[in-house]
RONUFI-599013 format. One record per residue: x, y, z of N, C-alpha, C in turn; residue number from 1; residue in one letter. Coordinates in Angstrom, 1 decimal, decimal comma. Example, Ala and Ser with C-alpha at 12.3 -4.5 7.8 and 13.67 -1.06 7.14 Angstrom:
2
> 13,2 | -5,7 | 7,8 | 12,3 | -4,5 | 7,8 | 13,2 | -3,3 | 7,8 | 1 | A
> 12,8 | -2,2 | 7,1 | 13,7 | -1,1 | 7,1 | 12,9 | 0,0 | 7,9 | 2 | S
This chain:
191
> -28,3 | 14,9 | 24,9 | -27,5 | 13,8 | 25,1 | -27,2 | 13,0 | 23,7 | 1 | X
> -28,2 | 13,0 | 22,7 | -28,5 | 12,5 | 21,6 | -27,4 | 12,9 | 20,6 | 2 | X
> -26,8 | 14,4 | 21,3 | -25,9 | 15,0 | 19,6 | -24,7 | 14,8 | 20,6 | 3 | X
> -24,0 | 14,3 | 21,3 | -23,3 | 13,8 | 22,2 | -23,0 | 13,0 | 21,7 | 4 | X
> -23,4 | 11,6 | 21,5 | -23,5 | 10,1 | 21,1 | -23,1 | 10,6 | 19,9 | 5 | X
> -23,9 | 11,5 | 19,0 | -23,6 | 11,5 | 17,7 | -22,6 | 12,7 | 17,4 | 6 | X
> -21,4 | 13,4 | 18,2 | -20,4 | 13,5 | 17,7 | -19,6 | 12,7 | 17,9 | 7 | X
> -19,5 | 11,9 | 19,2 | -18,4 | 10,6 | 19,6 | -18,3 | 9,5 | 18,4 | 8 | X
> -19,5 | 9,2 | 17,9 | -19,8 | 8,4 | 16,5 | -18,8 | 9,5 | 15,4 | 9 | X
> -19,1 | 10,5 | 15,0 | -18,1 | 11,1 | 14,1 | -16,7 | 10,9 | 14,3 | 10 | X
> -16,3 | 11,1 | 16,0 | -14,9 | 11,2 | 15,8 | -14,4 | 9,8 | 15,8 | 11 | X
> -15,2 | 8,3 | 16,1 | -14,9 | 7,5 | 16,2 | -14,4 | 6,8 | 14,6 | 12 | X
> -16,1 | 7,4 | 13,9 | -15,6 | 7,0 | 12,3 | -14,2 | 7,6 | 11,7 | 13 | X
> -14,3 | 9,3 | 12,4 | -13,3 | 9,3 | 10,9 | -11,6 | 9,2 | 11,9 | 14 | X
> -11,5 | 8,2 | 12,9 | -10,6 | 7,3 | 13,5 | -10,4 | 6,2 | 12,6 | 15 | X
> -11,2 | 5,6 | 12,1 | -11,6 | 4,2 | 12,0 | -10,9 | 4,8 | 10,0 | 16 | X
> -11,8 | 5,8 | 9,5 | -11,5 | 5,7 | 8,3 | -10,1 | 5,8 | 7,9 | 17 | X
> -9,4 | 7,2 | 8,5 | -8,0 | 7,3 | 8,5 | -7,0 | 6,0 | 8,7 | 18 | X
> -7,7 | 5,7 | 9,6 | -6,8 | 4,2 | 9,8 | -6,8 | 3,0 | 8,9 | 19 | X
> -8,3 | 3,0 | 8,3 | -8,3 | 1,9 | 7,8 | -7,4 | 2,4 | 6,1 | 20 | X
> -7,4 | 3,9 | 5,9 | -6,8 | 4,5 | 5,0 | -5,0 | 4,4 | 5,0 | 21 | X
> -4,5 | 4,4 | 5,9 | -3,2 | 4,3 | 6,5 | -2,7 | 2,9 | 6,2 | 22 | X
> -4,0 | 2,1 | 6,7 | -3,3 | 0,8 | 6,4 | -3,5 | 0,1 | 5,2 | 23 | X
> -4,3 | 0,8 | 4,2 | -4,8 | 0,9 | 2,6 | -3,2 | 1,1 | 2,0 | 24 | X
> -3,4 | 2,2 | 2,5 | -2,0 | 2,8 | 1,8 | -0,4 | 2,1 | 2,2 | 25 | X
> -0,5 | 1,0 | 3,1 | 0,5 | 0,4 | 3,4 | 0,8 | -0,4 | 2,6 | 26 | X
> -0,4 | -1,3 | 2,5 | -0,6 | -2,4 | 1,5 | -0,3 | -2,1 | 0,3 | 27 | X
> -0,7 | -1,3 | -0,2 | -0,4 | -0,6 | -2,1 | 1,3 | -0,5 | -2,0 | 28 | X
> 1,8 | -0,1 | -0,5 | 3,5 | 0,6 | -0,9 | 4,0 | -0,8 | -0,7 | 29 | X
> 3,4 | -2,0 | -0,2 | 3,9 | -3,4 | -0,3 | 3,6 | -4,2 | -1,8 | 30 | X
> 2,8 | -3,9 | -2,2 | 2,2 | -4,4 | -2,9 | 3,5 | -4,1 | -4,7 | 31 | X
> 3,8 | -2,9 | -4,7 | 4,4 | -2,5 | -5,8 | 6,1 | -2,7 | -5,4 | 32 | X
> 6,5 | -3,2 | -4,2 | 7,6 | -3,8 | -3,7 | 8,4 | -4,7 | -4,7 | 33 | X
> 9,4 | -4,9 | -5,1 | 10,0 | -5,8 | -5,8 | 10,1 | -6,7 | -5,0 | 34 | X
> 10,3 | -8,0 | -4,9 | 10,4 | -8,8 | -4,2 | 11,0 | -10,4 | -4,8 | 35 | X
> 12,0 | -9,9 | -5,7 | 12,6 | -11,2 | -6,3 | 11,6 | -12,0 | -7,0 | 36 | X
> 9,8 | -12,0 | -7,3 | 8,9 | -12,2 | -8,0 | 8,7 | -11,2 | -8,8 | 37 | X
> 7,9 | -11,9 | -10,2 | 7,1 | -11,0 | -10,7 | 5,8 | -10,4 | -10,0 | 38 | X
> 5,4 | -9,5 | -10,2 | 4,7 | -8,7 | -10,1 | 3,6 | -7,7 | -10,7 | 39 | X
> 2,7 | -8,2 | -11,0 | 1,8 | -6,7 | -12,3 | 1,6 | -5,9 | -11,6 | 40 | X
> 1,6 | -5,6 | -10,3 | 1,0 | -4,6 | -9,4 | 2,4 | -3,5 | -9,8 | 41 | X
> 3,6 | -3,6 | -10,2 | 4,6 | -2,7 | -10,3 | 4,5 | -2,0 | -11,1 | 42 | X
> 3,4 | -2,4 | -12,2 | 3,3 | -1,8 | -13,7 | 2,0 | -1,0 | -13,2 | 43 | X
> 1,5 | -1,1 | -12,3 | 0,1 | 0,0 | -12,2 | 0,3 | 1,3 | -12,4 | 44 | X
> 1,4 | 2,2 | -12,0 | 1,9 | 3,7 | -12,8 | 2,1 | 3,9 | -13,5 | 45 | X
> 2,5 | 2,6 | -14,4 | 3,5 | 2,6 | -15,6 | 2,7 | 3,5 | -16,6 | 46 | X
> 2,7 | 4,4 | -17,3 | 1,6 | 4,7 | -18,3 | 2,4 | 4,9 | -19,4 | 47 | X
> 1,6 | 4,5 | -20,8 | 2,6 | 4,8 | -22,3 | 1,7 | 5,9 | -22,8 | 48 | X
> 2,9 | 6,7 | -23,8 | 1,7 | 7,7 | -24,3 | 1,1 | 7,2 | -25,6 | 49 | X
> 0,0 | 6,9 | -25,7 | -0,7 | 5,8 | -26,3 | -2,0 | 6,9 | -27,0 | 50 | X
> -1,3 | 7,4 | -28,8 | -2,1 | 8,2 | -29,2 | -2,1 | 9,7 | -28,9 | 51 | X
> -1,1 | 10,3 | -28,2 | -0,9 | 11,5 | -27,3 | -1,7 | 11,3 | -26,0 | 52 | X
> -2,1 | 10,4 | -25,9 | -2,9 | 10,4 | -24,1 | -2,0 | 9,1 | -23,6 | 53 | X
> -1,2 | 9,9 | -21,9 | -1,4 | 8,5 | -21,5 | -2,1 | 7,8 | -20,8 | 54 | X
> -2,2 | 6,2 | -21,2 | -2,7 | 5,3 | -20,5 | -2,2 | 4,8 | -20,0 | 55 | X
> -2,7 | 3,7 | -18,7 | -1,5 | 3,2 | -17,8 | -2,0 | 1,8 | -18,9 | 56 | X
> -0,7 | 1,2 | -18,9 | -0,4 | 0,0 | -19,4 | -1,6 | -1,3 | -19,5 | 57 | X
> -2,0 | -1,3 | -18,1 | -2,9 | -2,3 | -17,5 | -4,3 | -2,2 | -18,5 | 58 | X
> -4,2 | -1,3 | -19,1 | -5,5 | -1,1 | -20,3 | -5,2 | -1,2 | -21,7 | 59 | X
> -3,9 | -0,9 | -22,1 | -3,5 | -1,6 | -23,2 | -3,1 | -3,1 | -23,7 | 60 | X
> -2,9 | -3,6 | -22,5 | -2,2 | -5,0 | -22,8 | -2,8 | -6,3 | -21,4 | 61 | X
> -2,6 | -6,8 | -22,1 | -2,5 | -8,3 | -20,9 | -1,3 | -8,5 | -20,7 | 62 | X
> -1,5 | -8,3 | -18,7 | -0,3 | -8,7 | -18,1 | -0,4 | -10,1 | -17,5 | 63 | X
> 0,6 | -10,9 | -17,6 | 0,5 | -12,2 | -16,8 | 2,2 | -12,5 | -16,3 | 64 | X
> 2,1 | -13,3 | -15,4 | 3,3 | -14,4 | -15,0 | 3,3 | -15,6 | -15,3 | 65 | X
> 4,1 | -15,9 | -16,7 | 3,9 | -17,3 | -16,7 | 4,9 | -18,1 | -16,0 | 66 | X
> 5,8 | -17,2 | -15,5 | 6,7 | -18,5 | -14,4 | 7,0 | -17,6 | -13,1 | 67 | X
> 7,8 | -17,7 | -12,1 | 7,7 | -16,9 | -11,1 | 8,4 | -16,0 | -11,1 | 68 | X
> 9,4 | -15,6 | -12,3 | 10,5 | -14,5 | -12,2 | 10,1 | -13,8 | -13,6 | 69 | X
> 9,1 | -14,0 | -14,3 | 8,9 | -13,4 | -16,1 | 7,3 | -12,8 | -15,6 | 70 | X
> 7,7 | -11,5 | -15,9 | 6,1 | -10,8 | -16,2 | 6,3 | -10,4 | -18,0 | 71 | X
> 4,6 | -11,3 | -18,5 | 4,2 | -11,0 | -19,9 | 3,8 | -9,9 | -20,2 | 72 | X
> 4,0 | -9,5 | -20,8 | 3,0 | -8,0 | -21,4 | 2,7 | -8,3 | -22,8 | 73 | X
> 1,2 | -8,9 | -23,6 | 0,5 | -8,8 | -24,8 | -0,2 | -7,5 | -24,7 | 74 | X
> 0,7 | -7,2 | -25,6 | -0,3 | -5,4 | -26,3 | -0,9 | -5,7 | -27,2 | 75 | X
> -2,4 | -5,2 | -26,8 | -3,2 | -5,8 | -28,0 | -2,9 | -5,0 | -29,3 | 76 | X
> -2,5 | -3,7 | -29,4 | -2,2 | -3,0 | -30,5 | -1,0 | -3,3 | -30,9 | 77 | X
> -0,3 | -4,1 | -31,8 | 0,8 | -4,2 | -32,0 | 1,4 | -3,3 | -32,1 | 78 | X
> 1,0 | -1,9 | -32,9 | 1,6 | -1,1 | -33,2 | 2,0 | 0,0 | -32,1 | 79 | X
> 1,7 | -0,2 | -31,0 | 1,7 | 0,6 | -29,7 | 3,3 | -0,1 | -28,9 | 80 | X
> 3,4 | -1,1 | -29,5 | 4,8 | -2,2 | -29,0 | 5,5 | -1,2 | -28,2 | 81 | X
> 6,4 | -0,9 | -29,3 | 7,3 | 0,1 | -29,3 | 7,4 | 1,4 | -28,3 | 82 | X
> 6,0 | 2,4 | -28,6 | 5,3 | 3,1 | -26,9 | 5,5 | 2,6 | -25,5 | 83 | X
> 5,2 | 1,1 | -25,3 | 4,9 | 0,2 | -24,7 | 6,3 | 0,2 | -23,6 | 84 | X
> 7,3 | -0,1 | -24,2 | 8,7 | -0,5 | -24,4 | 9,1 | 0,5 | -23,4 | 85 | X
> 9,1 | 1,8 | -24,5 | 9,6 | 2,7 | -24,0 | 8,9 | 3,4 | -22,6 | 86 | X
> 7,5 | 3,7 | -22,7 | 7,4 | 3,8 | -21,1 | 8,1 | 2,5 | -20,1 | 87 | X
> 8,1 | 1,1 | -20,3 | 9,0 | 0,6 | -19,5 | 10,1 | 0,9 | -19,0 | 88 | X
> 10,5 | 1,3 | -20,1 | 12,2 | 1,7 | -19,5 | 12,1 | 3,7 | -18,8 | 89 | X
> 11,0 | 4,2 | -19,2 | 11,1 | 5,3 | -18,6 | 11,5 | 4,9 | -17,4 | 90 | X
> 10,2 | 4,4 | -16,9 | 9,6 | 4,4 | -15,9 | 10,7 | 3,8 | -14,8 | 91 | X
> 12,1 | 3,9 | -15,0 | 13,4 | 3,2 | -14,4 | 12,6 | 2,2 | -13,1 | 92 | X
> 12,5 | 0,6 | -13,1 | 11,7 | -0,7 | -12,5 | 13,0 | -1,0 | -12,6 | 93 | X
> 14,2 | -0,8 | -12,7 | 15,3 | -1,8 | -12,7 | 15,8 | -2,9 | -13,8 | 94 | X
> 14,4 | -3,5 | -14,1 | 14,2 | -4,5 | -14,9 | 14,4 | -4,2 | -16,5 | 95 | X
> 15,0 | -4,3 | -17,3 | 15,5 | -3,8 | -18,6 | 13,9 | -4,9 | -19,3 | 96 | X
> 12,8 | -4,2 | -20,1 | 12,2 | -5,2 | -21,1 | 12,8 | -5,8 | -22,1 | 97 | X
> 12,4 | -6,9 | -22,9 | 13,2 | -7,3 | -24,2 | 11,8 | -7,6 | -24,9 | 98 | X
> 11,8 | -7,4 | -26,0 | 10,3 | -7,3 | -27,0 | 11,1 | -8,2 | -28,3 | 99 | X
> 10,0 | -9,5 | -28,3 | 10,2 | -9,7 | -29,3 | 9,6 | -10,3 | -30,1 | 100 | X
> 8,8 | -8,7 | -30,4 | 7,9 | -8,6 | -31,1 | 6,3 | -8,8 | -31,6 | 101 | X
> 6,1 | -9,7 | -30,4 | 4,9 | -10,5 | -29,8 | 4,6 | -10,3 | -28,1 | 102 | X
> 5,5 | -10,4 | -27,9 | 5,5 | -9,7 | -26,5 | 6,1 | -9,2 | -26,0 | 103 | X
> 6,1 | -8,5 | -24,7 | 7,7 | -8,0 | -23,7 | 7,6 | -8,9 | -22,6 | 104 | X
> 8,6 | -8,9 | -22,8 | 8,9 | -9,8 | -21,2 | 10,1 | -8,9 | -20,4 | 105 | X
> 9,5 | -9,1 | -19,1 | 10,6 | -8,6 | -18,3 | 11,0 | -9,7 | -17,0 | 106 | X
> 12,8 | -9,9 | -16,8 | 12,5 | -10,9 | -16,5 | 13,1 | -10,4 | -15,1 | 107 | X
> 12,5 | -11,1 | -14,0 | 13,3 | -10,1 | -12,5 | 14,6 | -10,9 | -11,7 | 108 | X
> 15,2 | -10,4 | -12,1 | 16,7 | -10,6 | -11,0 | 16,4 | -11,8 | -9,7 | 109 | X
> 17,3 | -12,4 | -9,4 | 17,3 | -13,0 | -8,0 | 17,5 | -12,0 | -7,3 | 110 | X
> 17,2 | -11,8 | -5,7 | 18,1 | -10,8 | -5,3 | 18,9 | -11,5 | -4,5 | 111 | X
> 19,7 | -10,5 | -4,2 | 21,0 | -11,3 | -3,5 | 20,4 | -10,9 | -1,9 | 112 | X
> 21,5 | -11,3 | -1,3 | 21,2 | -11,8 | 0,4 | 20,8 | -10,2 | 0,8 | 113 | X
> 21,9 | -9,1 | 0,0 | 21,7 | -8,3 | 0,9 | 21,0 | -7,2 | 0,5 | 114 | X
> 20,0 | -7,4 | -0,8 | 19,2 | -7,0 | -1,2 | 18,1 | -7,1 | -0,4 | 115 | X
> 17,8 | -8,6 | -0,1 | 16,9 | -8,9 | 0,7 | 16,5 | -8,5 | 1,9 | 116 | X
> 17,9 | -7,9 | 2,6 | 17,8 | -7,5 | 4,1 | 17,4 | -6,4 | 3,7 | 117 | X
> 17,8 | -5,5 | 2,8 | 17,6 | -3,8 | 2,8 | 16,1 | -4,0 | 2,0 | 118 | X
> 15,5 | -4,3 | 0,8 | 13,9 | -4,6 | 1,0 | 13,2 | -4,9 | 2,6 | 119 | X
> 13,5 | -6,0 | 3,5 | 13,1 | -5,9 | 4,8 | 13,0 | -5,0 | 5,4 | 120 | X
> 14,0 | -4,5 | 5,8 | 14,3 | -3,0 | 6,6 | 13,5 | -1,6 | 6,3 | 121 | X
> 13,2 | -1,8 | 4,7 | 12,4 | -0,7 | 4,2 | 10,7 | -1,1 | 4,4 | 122 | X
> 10,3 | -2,5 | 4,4 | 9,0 | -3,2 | 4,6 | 8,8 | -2,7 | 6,7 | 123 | X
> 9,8 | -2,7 | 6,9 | 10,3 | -2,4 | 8,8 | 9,7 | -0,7 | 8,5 | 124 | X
> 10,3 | 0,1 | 7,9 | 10,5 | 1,0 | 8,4 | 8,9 | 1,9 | 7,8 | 125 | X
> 8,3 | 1,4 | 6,7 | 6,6 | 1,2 | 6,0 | 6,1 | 0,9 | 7,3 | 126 | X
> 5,9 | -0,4 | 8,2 | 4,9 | -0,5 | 9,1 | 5,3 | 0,4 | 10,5 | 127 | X
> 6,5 | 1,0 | 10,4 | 6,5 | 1,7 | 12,1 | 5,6 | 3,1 | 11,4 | 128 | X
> 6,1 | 3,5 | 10,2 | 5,5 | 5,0 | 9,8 | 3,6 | 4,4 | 9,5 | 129 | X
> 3,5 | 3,6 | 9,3 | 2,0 | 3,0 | 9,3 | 1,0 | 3,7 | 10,6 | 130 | X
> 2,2 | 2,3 | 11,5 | 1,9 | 2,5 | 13,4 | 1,5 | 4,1 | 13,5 | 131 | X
> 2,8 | 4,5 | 13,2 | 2,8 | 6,3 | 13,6 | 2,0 | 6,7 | 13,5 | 132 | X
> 1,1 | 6,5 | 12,3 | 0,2 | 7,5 | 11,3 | -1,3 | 6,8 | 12,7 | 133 | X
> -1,0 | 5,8 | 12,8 | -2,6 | 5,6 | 13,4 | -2,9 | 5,6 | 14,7 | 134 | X
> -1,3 | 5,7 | 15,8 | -1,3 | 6,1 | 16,6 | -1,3 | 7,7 | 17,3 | 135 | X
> -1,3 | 8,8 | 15,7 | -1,8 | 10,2 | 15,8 | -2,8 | 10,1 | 15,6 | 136 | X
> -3,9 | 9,4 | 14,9 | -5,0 | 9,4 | 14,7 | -5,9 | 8,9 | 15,6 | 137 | X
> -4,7 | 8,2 | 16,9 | -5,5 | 7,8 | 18,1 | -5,7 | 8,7 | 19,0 | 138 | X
> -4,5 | 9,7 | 18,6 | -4,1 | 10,8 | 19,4 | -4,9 | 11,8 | 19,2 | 139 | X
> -5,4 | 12,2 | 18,2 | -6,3 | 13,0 | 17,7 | -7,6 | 13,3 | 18,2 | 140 | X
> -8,1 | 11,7 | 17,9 | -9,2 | 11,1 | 18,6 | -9,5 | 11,5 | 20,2 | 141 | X
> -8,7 | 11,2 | 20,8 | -8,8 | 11,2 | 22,4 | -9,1 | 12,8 | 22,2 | 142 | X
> -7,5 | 13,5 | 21,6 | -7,9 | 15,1 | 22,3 | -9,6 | 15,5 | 22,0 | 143 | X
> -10,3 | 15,3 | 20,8 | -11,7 | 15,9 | 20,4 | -12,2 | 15,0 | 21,6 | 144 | X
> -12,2 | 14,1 | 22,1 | -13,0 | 13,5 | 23,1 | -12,8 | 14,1 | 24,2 | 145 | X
> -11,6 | 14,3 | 24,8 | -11,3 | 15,5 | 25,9 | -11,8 | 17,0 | 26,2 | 146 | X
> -12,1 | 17,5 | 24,9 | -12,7 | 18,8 | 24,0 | -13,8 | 18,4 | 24,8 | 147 | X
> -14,9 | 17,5 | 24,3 | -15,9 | 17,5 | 24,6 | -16,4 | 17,3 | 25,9 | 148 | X
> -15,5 | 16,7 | 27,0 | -15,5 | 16,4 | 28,4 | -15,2 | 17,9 | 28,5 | 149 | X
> -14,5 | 18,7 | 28,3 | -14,1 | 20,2 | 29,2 | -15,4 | 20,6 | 28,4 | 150 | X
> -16,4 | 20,7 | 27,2 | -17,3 | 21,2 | 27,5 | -18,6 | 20,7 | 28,2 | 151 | X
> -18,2 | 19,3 | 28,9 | -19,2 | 18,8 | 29,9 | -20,4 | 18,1 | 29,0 | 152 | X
> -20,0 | 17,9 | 28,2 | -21,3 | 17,3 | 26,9 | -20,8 | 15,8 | 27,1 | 153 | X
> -19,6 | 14,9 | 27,6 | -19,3 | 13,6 | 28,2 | -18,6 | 13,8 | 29,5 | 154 | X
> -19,1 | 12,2 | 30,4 | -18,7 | 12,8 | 31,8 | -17,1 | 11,8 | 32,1 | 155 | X
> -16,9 | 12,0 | 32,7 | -15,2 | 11,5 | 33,3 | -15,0 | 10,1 | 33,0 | 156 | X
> -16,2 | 9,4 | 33,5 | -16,4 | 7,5 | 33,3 | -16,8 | 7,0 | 31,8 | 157 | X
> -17,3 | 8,4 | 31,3 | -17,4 | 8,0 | 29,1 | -16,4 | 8,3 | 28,7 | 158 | X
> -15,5 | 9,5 | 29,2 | -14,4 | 9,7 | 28,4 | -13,3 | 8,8 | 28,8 | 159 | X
> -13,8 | 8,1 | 29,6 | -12,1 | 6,9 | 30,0 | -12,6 | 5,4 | 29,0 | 160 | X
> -14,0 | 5,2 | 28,8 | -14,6 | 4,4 | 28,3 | -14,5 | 4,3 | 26,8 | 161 | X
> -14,1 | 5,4 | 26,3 | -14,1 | 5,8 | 24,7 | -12,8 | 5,9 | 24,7 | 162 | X
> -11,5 | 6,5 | 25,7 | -10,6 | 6,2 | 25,5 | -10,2 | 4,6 | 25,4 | 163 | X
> -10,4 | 3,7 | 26,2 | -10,1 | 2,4 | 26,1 | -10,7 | 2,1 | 24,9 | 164 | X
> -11,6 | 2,3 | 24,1 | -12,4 | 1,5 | 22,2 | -11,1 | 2,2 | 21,9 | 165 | X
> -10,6 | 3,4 | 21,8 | -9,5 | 4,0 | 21,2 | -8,5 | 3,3 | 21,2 | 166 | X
> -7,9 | 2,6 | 22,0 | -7,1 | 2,0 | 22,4 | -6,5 | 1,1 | 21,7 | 167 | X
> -8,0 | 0,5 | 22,5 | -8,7 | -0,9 | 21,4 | -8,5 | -1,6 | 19,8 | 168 | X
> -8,9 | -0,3 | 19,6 | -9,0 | 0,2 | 17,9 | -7,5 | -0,1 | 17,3 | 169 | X
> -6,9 | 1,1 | 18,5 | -5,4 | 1,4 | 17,4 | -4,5 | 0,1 | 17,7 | 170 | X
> -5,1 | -1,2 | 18,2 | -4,0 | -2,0 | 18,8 | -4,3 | -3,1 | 18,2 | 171 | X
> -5,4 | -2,9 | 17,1 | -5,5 | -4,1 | 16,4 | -5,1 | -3,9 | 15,2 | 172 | X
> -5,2 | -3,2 | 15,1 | -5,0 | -2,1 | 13,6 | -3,1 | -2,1 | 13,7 | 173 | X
> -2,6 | -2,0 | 14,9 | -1,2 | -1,9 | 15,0 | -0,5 | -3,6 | 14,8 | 174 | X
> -1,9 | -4,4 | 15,7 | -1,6 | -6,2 | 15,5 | -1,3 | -6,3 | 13,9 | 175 | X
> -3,0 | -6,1 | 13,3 | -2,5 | -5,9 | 11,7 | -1,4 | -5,9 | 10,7 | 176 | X
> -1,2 | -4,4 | 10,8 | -0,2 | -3,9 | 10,5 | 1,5 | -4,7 | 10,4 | 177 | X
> 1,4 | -5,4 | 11,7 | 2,8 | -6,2 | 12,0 | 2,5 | -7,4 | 11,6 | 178 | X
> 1,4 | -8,1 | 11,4 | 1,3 | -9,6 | 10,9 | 1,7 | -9,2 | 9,4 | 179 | X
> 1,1 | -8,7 | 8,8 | 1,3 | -7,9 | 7,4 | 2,5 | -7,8 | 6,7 | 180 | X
> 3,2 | -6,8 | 7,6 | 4,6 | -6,9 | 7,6 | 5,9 | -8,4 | 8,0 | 181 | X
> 4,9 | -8,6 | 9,0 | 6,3 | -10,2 | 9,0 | 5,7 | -11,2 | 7,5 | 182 | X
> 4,6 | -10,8 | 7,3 | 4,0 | -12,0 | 5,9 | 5,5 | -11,5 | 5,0 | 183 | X
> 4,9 | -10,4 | 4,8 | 5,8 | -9,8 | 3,5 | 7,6 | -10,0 | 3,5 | 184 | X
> 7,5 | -9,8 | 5,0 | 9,2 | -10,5 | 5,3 | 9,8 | -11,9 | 4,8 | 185 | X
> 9,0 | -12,7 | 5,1 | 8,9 | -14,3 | 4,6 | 8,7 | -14,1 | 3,6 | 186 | X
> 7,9 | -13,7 | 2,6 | 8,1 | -13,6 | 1,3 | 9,6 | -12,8 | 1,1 | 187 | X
> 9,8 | -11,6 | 1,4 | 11,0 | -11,5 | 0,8 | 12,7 | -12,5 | 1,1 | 188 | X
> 12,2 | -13,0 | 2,2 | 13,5 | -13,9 | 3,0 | 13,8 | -15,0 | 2,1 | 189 | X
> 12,1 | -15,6 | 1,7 | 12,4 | -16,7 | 0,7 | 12,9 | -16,6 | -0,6 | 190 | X
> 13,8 | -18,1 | -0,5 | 14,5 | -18,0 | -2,0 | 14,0 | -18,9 | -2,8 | 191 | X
C-alpha cells in the first residue's frame, strides 16, 4: 500500500511542477511584453558580442528607468558603447537607441488605442494557451491515476478522491493564471 501512496505523490508532484512551470513561463512571456513602459526585463536576451563572446547586456551595464517611458543603459566599458548599440538594434525591440556617449537611452513610444487592444488579445491568448497546458497536465495526471486503479493498486473511492485534488489543483492554478492576466490588462489599458 506504501508504494501506492508513493506513486500517487510522484504523479501529484510532477502535476504540480509542470504547472507551476507553465505558469513560470507565462509570467517571463508577460514580463518581456512591451507595454507602453519601460522595461529592463525586455533587454534580458539582448546579448552584445562583447570581446568575441556574447554577453547578455544585463552584465555589461546598468540598466535603470529614470522616468516611466526612458530605459538607461551605463556601460561600464565605455569602449563596448558602440557593441552595445548595435546589439540593440539587432535585436529589432522596435525602440531605435540614441547614445550619447555616456549613455543609451531608449525611449518607448505611447501606444496608441489600438495597439493596446492587440497587446491585450495577445496577453488573452498567453493565458488560454497557459490554461491549456495545465489542463493536459490535469489530464495526464488523472489518466496515470486511472492506470493505477485498472491495476487495482487504488480503489474506485481514491481514485475519485485524487481526481477531485486534481481538480482542485488545476482550478486554482487556472484562478491564477486569470487574475495575472486581467493585472497585466490594466496595466496595458492604462494611459
Amino acid at each position: 500500500m506504501a508504494y501506492e501512496i508513493m506513486e500517487v505523490e510522484l504523479i501529484f508532484d510532477e502535476f504540480k511542477a509542470k504547472s507551476e512551470k507553465s505558469i513560470k513561463a507565462f509570467k517571463a512571456e508577460l514580463l518581456i511584453m512591451k507595454a507602453g513602459r519601460a522595461n529592463a526585463h525586455i533587454l534580458d536576451k539582448v546579448q552584445a558580442n562583447y570581446y568575441g563572446t556574447p554577453t547578455p547586456i544585463n552584465q555589461m551595464a546598468n540598466i535603470s528607468v529614470p522616468e516611466a517611458r526612458i530605459l538607461q543603459i551605463s556601460v561600464w566599458d565605455v569602449s563596448a558603447m558602440k557593441v552595445v548599440e548595435k546589439a540593440l538594434i539587432d535585436a529589432n525591440l522596435g525602440i531605435t537607441p540614441t547614445n550619447d556617449g555616456k549613455v543609451i537611452r531608449m525611449i518607448f513610444p505611447e501606444l496608441t488605442e489600438e495597439r493596446r487592444k492587440s497587446l491585450v488579445k495577445e496577453v488573452k491568448t498567453l493565458a488560454e494557451n497557459t490554461k491549456v497546458a495545465i489542463r493536459n497536465e490535469r489530464r495526464d495526471a488523472i489518466e496515470q491515476l486511472r492506470a493505477l486503479k485498472k491495476e487495482s493498486s487504488i480503489t474506485e473511492d481514491e481514485l475519485h478522491n485524487y481526481e477531485k485534488d486534481a481538480d482542485k489543483f488545476s482550478s486554482e492554478h487556472i484562478t491564477e493564471i486569470d487574475k495575472i492576466a486581467q493585472d497585466k490588462e490594466k496595466e496595458i489599458m492604462s494611459v
